[in-house]
Backbone as a printed PyTorch tensor [residue, N CA C, xyz], in Angstrom:
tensor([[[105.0870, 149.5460, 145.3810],
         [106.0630, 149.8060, 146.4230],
         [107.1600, 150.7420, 145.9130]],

        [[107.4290, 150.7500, 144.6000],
         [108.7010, 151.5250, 144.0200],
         [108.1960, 152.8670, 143.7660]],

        [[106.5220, 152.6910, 143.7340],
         [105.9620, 154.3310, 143.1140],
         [106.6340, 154.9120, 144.6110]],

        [[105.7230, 154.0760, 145.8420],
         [106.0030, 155.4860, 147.0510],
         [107.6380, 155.6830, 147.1850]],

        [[108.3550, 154.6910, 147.0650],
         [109.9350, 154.9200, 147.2720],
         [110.3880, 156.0920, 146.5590]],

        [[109.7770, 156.5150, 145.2110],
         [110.0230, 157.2260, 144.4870],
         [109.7680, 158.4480, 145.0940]],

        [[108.2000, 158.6960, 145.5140],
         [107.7670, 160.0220, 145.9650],
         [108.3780, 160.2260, 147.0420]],

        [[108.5510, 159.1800, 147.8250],
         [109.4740, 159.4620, 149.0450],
         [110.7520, 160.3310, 148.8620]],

        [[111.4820, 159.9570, 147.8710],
         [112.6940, 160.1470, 147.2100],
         [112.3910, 161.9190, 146.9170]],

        [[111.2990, 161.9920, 145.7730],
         [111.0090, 163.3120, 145.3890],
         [111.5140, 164.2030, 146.4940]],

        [[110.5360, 164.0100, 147.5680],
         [110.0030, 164.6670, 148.6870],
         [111.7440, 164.8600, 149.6430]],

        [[112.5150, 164.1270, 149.3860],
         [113.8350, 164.3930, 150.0110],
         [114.3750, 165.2390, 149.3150]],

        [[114.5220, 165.1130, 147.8720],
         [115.1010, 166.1780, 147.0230],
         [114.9380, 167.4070, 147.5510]],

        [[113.5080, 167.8550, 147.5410],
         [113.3770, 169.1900, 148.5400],
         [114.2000, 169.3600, 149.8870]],

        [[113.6260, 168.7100, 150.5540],
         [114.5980, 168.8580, 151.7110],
         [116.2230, 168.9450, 151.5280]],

        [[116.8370, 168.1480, 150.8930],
         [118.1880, 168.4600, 150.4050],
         [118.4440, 169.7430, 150.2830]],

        [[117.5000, 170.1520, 149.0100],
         [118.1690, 170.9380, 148.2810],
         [117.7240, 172.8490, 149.4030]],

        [[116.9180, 172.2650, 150.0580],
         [116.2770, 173.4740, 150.8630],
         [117.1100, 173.9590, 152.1370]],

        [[117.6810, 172.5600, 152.4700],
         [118.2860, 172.6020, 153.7730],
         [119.9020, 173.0300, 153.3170]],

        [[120.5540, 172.8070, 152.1650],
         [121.6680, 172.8850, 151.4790],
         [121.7990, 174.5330, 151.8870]],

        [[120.6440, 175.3030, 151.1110],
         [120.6710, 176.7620, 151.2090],
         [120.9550, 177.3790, 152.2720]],

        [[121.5250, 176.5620, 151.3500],
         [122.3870, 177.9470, 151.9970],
         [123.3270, 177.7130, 150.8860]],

        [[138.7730, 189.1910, 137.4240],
         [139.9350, 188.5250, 137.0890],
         [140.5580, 190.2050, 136.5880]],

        [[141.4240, 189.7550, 137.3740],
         [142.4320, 191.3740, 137.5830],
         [143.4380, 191.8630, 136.1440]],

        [[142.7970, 193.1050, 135.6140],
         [143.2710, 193.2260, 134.2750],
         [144.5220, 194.0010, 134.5870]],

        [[145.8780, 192.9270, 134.0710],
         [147.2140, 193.3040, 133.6440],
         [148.1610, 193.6900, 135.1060]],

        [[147.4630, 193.3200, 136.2440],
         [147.9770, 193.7190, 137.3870],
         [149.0080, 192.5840, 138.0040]],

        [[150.4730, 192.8730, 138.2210],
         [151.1370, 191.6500, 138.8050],
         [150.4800, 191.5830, 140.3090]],

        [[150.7570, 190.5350, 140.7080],
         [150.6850, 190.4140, 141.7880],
         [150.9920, 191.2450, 143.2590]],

        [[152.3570, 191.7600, 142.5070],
         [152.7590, 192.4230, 143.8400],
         [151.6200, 193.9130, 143.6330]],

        [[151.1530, 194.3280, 142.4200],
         [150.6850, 195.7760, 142.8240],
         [149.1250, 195.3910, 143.0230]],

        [[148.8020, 195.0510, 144.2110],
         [147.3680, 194.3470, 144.3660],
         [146.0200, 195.6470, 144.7950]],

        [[145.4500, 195.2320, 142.8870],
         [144.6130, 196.1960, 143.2880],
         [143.2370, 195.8790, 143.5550]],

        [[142.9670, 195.1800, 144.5520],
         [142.0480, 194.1290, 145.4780],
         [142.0170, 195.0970, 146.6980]],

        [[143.0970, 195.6800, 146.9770],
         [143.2710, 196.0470, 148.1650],
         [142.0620, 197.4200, 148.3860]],

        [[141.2060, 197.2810, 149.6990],
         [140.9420, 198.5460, 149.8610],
         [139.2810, 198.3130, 151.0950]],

        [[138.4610, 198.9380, 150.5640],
         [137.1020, 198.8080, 151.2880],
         [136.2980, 198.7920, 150.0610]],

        [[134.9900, 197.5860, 149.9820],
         [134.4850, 197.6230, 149.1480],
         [132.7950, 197.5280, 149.1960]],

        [[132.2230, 197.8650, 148.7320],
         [130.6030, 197.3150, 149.1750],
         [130.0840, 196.4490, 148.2940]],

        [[129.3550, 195.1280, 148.8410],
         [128.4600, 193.9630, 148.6310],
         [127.6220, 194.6750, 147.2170]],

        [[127.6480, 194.3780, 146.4080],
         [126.5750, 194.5350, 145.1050],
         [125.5740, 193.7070, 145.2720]],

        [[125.7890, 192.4100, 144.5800],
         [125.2090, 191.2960, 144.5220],
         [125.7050, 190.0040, 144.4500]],

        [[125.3170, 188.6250, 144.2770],
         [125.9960, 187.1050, 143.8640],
         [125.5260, 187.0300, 142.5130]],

        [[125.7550, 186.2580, 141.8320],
         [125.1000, 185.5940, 140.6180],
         [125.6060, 184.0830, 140.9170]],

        [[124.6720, 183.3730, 140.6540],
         [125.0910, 181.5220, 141.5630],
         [124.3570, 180.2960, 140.5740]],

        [[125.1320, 179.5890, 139.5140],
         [124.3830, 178.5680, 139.2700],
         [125.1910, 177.4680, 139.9260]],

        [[123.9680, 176.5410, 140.4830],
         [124.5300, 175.3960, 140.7460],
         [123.7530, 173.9780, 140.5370]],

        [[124.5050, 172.9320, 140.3830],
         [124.3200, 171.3970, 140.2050],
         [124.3190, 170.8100, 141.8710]],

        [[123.3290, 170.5050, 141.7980],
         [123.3920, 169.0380, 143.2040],
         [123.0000, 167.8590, 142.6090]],

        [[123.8150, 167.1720, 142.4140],
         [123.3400, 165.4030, 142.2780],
         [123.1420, 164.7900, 143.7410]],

        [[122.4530, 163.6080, 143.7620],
         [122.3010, 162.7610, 145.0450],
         [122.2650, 161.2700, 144.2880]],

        [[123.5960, 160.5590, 144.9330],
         [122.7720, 159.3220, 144.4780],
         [122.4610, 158.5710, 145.4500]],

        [[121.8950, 157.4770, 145.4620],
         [121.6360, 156.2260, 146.4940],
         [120.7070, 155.3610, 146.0930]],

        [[122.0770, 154.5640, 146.3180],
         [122.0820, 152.7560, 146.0090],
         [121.9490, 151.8000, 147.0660]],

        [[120.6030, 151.1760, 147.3180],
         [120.4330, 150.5040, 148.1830],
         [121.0860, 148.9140, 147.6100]],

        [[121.6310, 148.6970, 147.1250],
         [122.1130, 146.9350, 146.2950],
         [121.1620, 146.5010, 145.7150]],

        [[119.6690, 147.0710, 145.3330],
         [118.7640, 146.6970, 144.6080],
         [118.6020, 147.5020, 143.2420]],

        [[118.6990, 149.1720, 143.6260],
         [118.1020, 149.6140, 142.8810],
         [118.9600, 150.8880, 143.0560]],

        [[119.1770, 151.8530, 141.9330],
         [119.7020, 153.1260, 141.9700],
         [119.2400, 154.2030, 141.9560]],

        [[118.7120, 154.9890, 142.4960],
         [118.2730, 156.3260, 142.8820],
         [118.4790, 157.3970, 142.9930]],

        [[118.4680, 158.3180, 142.0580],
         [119.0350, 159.6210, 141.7480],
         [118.5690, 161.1410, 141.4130]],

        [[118.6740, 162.0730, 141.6170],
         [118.2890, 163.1230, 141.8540],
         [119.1220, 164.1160, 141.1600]],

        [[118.5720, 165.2850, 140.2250],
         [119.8280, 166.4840, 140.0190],
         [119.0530, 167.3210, 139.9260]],

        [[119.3430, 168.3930, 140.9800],
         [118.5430, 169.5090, 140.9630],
         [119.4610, 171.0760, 140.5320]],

        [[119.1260, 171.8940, 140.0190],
         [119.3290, 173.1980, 139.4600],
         [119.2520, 174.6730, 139.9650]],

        [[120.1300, 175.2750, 139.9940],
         [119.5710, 176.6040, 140.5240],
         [120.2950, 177.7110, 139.7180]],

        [[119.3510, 178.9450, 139.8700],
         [120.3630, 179.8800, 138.4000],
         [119.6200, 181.2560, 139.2560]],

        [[120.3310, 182.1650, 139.8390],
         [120.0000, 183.0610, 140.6390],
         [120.5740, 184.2250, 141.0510]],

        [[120.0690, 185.1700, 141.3680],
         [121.1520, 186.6870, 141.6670],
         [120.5230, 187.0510, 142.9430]],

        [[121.2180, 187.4270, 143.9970],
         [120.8640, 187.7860, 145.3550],
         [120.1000, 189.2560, 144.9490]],

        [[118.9700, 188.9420, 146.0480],
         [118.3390, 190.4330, 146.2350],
         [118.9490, 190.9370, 147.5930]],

        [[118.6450, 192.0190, 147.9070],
         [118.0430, 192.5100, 149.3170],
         [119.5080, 192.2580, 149.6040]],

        [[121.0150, 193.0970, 148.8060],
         [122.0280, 193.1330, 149.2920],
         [122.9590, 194.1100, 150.6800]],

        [[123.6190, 193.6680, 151.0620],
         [124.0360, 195.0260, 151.9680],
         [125.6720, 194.2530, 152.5030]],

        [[126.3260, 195.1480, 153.0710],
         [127.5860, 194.3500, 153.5340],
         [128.7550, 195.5040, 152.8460]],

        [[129.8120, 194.8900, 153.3510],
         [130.9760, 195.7260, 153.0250],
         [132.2860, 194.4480, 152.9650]],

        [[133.3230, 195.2040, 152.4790],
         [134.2860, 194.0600, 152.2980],
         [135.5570, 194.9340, 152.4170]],

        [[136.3350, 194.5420, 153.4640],
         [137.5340, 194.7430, 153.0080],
         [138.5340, 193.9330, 153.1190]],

        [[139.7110, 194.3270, 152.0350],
         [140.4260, 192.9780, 151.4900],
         [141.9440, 193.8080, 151.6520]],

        [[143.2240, 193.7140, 152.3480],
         [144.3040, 193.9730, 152.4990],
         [145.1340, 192.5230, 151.4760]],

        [[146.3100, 192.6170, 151.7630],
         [146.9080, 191.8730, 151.0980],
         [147.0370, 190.1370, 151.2810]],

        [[146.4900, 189.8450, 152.3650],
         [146.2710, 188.3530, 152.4980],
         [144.8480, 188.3270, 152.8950]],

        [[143.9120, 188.9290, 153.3860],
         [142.8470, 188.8040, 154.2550],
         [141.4760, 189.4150, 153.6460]],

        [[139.9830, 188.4210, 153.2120],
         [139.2470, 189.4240, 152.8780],
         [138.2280, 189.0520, 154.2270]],

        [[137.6620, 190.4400, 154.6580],
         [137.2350, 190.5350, 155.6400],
         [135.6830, 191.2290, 155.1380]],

        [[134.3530, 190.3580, 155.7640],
         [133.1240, 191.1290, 155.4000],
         [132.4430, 191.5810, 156.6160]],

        [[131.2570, 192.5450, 156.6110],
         [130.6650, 192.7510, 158.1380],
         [129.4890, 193.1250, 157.4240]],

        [[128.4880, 192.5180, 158.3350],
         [126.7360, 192.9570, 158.1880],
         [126.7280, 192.5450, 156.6480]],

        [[127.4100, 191.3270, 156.0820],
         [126.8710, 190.8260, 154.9050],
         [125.6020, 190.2940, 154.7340]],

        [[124.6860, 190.5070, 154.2810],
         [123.0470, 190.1430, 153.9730],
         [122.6120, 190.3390, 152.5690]],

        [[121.8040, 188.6390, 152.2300],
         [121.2620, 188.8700, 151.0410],
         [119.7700, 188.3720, 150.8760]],

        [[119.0460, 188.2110, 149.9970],
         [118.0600, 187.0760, 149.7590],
         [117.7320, 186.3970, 148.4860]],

        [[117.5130, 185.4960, 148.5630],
         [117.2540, 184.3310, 147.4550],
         [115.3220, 183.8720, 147.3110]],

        [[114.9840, 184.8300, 146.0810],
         [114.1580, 184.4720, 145.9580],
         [113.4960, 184.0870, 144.1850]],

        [[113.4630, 182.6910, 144.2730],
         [113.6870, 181.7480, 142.8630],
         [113.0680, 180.4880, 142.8540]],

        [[113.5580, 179.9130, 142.0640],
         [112.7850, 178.5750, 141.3980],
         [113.8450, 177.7480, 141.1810]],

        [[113.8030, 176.2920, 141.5300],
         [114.6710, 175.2990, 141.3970],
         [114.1260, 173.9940, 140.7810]],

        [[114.5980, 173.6790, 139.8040],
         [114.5650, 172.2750, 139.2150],
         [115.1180, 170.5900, 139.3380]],

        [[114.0540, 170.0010, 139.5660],
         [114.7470, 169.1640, 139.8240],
         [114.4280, 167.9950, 138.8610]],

        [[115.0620, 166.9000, 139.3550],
         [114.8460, 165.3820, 138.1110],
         [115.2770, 163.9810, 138.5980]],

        [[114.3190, 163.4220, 138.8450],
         [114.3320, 162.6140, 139.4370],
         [114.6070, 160.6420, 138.7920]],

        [[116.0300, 160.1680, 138.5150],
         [115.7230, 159.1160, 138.1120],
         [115.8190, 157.2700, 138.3250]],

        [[115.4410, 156.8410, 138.3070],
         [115.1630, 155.5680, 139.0110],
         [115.9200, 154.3090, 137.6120]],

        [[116.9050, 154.0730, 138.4670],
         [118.4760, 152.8500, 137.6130],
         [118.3440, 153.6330, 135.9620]],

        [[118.8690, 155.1690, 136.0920],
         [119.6240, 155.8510, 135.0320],
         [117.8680, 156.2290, 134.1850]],

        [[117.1490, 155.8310, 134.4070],
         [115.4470, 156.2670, 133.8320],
         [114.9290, 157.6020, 134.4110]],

        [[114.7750, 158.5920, 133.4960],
         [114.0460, 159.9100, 134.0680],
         [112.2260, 159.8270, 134.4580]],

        [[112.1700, 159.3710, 135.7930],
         [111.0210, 159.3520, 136.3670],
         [110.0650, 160.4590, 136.5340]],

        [[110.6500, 161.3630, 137.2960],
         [110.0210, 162.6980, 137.0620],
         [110.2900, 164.1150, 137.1330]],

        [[110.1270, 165.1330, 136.9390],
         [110.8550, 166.4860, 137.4200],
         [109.5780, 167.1290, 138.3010]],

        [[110.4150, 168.3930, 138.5850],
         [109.5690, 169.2320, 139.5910],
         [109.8560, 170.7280, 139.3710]],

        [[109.3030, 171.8440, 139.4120],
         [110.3610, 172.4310, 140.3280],
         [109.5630, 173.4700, 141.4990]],

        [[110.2730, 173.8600, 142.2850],
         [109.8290, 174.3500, 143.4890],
         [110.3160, 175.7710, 143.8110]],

        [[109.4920, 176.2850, 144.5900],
         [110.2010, 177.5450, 145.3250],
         [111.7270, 177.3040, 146.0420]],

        [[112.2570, 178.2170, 145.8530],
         [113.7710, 178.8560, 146.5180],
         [113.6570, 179.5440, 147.0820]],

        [[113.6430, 179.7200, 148.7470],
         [113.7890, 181.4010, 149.1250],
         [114.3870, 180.8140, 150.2060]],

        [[115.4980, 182.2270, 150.5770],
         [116.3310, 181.9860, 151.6260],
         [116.8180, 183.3540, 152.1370]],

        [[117.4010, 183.5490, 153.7250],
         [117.8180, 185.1700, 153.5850],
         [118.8900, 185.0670, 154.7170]],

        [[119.9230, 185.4960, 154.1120],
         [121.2350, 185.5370, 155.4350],
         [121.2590, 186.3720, 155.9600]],

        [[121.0190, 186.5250, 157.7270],
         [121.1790, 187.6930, 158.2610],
         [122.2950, 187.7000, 157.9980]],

        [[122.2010, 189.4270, 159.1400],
         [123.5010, 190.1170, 158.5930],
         [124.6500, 189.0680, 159.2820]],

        [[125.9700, 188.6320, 158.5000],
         [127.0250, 187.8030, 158.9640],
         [128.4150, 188.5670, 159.1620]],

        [[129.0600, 188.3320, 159.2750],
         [130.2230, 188.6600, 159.7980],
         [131.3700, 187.9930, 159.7740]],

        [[132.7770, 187.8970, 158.8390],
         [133.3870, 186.6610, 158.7610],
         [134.6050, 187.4160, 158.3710]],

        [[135.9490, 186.2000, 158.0520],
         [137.3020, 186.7930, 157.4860],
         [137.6390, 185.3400, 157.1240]],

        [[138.4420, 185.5130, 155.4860],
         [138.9490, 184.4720, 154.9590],
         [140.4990, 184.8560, 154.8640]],

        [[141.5370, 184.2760, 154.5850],
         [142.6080, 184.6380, 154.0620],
         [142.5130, 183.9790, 152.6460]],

        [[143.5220, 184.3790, 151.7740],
         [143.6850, 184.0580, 150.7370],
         [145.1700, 184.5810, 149.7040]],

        [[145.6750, 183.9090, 149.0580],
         [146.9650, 184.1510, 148.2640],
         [146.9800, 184.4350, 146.9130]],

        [[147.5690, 185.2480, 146.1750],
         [147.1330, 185.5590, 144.7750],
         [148.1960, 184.7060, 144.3180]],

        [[147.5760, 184.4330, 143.1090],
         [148.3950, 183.2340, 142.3160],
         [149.1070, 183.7550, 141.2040]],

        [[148.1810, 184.4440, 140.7400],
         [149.0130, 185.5420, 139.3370],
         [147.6450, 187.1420, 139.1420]],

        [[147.9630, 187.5730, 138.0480],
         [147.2780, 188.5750, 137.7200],
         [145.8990, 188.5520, 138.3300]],

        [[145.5150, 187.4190, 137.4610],
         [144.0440, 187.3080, 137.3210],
         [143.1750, 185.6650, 138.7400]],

        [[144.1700, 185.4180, 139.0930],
         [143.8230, 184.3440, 140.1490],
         [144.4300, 184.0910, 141.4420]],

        [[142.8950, 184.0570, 142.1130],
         [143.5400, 184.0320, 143.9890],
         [143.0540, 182.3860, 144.5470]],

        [[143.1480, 182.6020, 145.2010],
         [143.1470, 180.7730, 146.0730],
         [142.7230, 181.2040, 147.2290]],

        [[141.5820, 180.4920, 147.8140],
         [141.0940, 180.6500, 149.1960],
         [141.3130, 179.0630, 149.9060]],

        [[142.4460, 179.1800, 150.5190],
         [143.0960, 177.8140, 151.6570],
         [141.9150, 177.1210, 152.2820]],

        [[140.8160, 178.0420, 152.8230],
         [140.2070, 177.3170, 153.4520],
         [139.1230, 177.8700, 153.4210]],

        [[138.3460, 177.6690, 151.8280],
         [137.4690, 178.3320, 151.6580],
         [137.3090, 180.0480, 151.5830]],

        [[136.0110, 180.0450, 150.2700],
         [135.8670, 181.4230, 150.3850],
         [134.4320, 181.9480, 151.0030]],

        [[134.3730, 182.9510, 151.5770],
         [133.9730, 183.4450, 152.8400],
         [132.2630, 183.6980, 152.2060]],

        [[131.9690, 183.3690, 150.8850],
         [130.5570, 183.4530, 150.2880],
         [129.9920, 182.4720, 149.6530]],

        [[130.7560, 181.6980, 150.0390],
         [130.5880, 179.8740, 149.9500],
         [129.7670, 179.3780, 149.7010]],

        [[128.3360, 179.9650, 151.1900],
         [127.4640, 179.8520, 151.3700],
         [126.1730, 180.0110, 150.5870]],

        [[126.6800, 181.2580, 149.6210],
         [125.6090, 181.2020, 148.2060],
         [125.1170, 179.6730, 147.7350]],

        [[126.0430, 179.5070, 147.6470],
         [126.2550, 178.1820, 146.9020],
         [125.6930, 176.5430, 147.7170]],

        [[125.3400, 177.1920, 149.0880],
         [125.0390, 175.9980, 150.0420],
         [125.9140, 175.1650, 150.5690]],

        [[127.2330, 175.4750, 150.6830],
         [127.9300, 174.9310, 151.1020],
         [129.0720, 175.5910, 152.4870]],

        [[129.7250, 174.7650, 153.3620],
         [130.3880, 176.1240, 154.4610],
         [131.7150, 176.4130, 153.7040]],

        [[132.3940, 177.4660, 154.3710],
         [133.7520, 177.7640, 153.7920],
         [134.4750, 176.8000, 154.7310]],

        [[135.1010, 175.7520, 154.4590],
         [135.9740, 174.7330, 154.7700],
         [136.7650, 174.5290, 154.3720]],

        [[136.8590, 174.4300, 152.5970],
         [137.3120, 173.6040, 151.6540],
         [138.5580, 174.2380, 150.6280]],

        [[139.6260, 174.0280, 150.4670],
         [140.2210, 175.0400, 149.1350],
         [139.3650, 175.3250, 148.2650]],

        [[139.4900, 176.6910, 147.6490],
         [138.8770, 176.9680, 146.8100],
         [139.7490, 178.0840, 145.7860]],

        [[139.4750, 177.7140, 144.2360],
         [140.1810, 179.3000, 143.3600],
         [139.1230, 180.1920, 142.8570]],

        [[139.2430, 181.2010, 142.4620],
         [138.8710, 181.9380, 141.9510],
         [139.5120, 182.9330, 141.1990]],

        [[138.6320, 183.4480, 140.0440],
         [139.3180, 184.2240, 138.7590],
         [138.7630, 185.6860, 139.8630]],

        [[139.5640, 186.7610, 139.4260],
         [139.3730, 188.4360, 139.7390],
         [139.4050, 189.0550, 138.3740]],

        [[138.0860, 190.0430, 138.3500],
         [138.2730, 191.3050, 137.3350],
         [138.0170, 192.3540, 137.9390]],

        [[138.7690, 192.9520, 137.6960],
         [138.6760, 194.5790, 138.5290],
         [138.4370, 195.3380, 136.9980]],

        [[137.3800, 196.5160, 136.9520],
         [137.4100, 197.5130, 135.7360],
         [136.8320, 198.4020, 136.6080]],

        [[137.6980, 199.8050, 136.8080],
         [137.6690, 200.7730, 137.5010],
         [137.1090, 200.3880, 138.8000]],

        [[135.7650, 200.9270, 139.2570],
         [135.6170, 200.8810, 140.8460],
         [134.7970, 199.3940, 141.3450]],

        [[134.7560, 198.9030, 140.4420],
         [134.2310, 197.8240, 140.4800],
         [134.5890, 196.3100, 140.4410]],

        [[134.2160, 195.2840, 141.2360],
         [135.2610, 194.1620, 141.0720],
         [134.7310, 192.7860, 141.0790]],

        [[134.3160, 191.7510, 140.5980],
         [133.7910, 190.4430, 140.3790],
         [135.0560, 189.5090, 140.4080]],

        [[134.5330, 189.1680, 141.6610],
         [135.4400, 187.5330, 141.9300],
         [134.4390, 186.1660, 141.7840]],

        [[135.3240, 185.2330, 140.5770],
         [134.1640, 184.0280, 140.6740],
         [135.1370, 183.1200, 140.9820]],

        [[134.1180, 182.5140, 141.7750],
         [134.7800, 181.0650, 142.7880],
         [133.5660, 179.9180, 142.0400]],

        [[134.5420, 178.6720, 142.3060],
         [134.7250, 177.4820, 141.4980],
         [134.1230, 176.4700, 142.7370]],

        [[133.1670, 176.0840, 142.6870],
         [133.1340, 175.0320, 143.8870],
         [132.9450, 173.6460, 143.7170]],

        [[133.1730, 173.0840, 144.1160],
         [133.1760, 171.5100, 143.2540],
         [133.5540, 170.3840, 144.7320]],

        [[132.5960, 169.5890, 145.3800],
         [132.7440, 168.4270, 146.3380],
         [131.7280, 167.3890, 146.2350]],

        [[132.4250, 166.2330, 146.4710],
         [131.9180, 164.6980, 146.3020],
         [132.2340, 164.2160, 147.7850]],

        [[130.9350, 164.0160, 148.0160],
         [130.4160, 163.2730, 149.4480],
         [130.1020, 161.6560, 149.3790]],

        [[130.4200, 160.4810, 149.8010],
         [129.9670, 159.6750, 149.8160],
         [129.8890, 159.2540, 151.4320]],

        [[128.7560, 158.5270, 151.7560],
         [128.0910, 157.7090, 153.4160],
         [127.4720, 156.5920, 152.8100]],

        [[127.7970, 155.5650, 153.7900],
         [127.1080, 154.2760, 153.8640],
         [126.3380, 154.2800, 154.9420]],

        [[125.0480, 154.0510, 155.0450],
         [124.3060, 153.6160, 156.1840],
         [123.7210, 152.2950, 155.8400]],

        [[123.9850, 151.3570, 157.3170],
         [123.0370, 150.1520, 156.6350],
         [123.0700, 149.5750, 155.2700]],

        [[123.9490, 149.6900, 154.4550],
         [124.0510, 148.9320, 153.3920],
         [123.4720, 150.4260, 152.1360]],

        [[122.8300, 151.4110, 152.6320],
         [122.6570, 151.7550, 151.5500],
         [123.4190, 153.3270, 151.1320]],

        [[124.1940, 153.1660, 150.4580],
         [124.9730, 154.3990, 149.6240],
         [124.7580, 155.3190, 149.0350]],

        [[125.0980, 156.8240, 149.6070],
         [124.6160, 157.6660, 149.0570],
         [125.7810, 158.6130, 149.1310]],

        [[125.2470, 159.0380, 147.4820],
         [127.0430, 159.9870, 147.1980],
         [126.0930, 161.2050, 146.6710]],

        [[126.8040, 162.4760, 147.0840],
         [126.1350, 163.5940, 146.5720],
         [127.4540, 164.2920, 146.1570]],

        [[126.9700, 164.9850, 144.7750],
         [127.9710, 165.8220, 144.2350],
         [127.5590, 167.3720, 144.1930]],

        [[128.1990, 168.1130, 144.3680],
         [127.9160, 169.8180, 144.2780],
         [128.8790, 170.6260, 143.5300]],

        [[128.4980, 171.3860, 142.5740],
         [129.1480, 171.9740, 141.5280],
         [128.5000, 173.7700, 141.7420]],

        [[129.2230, 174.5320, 141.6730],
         [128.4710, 175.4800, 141.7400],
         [129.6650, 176.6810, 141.3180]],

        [[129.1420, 177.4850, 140.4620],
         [130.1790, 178.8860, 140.0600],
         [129.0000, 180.0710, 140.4040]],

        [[129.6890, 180.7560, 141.5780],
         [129.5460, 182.3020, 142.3110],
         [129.8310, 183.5240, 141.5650]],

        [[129.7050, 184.0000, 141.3240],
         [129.9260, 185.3930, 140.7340],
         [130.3000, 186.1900, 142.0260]],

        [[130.7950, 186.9080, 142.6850],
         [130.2000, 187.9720, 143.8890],
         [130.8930, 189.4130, 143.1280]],

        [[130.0640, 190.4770, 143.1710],
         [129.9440, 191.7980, 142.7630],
         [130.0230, 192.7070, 143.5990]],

        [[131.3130, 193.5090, 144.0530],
         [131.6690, 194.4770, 144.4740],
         [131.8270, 196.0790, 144.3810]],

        [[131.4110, 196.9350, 144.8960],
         [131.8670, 198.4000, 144.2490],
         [132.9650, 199.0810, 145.3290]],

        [[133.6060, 200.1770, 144.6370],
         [134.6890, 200.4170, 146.0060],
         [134.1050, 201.6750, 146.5570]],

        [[134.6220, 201.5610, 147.6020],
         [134.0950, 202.8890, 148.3310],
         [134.9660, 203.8110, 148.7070]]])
């Protein structure tokens, strides 16, 4: 009975993790050189998903992996002094994900599976506040979130490097979910650091 609970379990991991899929050198603040029109390069995205769930018998757990660089980029960005704004952002995700499956803290089994995913073209605007040189803050989320499988909702920071026409902002993502249904508990954690890669135009 615990083998199929298990495969059962496996077999959600996928689904989780399928359905989921989804620093400024020497510059003060005030002379923000963020500012301008920029074009979409690429992401670079590793991330952690844990799942747990505890029915009061038994503990059940899951951590799956992902380590990836968007293909099939396109999009534009522009970023004024509070506002980054993208249009016809599109990428695709095509990779391999690991997972590990273990039953009351015991490594039962791993896997790993295909990754593929592709955002049409989107369209969005975040605001955001610079904190110092090298760090901005997105209030309510940052607007590429979604690499990472998660929506832009949430505060979020991120480091900026600008070297000449080029610019990499990495965002920090980090949320703990817990639901009770029926007695049985399930907390999922998500960790994930974005790279996103810009050129100016």
């Amino acid at each position: 009975m615990k083998q199929n609970r298990l495969f059962v379990f496996a077999g959600i991991l996928v689904v989780i993790f399928v359905s989921c899929q989804k620093e400024a050198s020497g510059d003060l603040p005030g002379n923000n050189n963020l500012k301008g029109n920029w074009k979409f390069v690429s992401a670079y995205a590793t991330t952690r998903s844990e799942v747990q769930v505890n029915d009061g018998i038994d503990n059940l757990s899951t951590i799956t992996y992902s380590d990836y660089t968007t293909i099939q980029n396109a999009g534009t960005f522009v970023i004024d002094d509070t506002r980054m704004s993208y249009t016809d952002l599109t990428y695709a995700v095509d990779d391999t994900a690991k997972g590990y499956v273990y039953d009351n803290g015991a490594l039962v089994d791993s896997l790993e599976f295909p990754f593929a995913y592709t955002l049409p073209p989107t369209s969005a605007n975040s605001s955001y506040r610079r904190v110092n040189a090298d760090s901005i803050y997105f209030e309510s989320g940052f607007i590429t979130s979604g690499i990472a499988g998660n929506t832009p909702t949430i505060p979020i920071g991120a480091r900026v490097k600008v070297e000449g026409d080029k610019m990499t902002i990495t965002s920090f993502y980090n949320e703990t979910k817990t639901e009770t249904d029926q007695g049985v508990t399930q907390i999922t954690i998500n960790n994930a650091v974005i790279e996103t890669r810009l050129q100016k135009q």
